[in-house]
N, C-alpha and C positions, 0 to 999 in steps of 0.2 A: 496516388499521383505524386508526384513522376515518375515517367519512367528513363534510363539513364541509359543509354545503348553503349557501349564500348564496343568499338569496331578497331583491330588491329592485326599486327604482322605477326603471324605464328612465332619469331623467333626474339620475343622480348627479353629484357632483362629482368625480371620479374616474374614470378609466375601467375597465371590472369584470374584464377582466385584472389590472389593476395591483390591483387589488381581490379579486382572488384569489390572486393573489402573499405579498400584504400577511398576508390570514388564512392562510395555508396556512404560512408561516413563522412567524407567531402561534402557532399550533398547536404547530407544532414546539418554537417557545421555551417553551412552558409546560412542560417536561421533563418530560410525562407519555408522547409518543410518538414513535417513530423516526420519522426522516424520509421514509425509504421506504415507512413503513408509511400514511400520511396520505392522503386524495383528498380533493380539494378543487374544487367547481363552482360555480356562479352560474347562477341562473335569471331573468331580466329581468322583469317588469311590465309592461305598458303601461297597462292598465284596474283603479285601483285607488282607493279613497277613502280619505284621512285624516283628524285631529280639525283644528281651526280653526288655522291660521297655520303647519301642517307643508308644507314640499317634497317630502318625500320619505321613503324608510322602508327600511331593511334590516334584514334579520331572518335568524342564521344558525341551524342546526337542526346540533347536532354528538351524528352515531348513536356511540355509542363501547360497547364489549363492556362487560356486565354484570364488576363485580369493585373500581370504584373507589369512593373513600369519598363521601361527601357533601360534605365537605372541600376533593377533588381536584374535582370538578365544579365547586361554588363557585366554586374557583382558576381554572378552566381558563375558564369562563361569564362570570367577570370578568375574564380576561386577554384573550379577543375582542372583550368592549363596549371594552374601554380602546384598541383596536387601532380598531374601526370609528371613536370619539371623535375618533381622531388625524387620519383622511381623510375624515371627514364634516362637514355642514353642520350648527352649533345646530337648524337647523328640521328636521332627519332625525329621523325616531321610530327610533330604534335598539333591537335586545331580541336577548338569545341565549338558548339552550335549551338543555339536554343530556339526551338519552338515551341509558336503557342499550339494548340489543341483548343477547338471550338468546343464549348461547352452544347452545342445546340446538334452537335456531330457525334462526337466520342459518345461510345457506348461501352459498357463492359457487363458483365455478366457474375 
């Protein structure tokens, strides 16, 4: 746990390994989680619409267990936009998310 969803536009400036690389150690540096404990993917795009004068767009979805503060989220929500800022385009609509995951719900195998 967690898991770190990267959802963006097939035509980034970056290539979305290196871009998964990038958040997935993100992740890790925000000192809220082991590094073993992390999973980290990228879903591509092809057919999508933006507002006027954008390229492109990534949007991460970070599931993390029910238990952190509001604080830690914050922290964690703005330590991936400042990560995507670093390898993206001004014209990228960039946004992160964080949700909890109920411990009394989530199951894995």
């Amino acid at each position: 746990m967690p898991h770190i969803v990267v959802e963006h536009s097939e035509d980034l400036p970056v290539l979305p390994q290196v871009l998964v690389e990038k958040v997935h150690q993100a992740t890790f540096s925000s000192g809220l989680f082991e590094l073993d404990a992390i999973k980290t993917r990228a879903i591509a795009y092809r057919h999508y619409q933006l507002g006027e004068n954008k390229e492109g767009f990534i949007h991460i979805c970070a599931y993390i267990m029910a238990g952190r503060s509001p604080i830690q989220k914050q922290q964690l929500s703005n330590h991936l936009l400042e990560c995507l800022r670093t390898y993206c385009r001004e014209s990228d609509c960039l946004s992160v998310d964080v949700r909890d995951l109920e411990p009394d719900i989530y199951c894995k195998g």
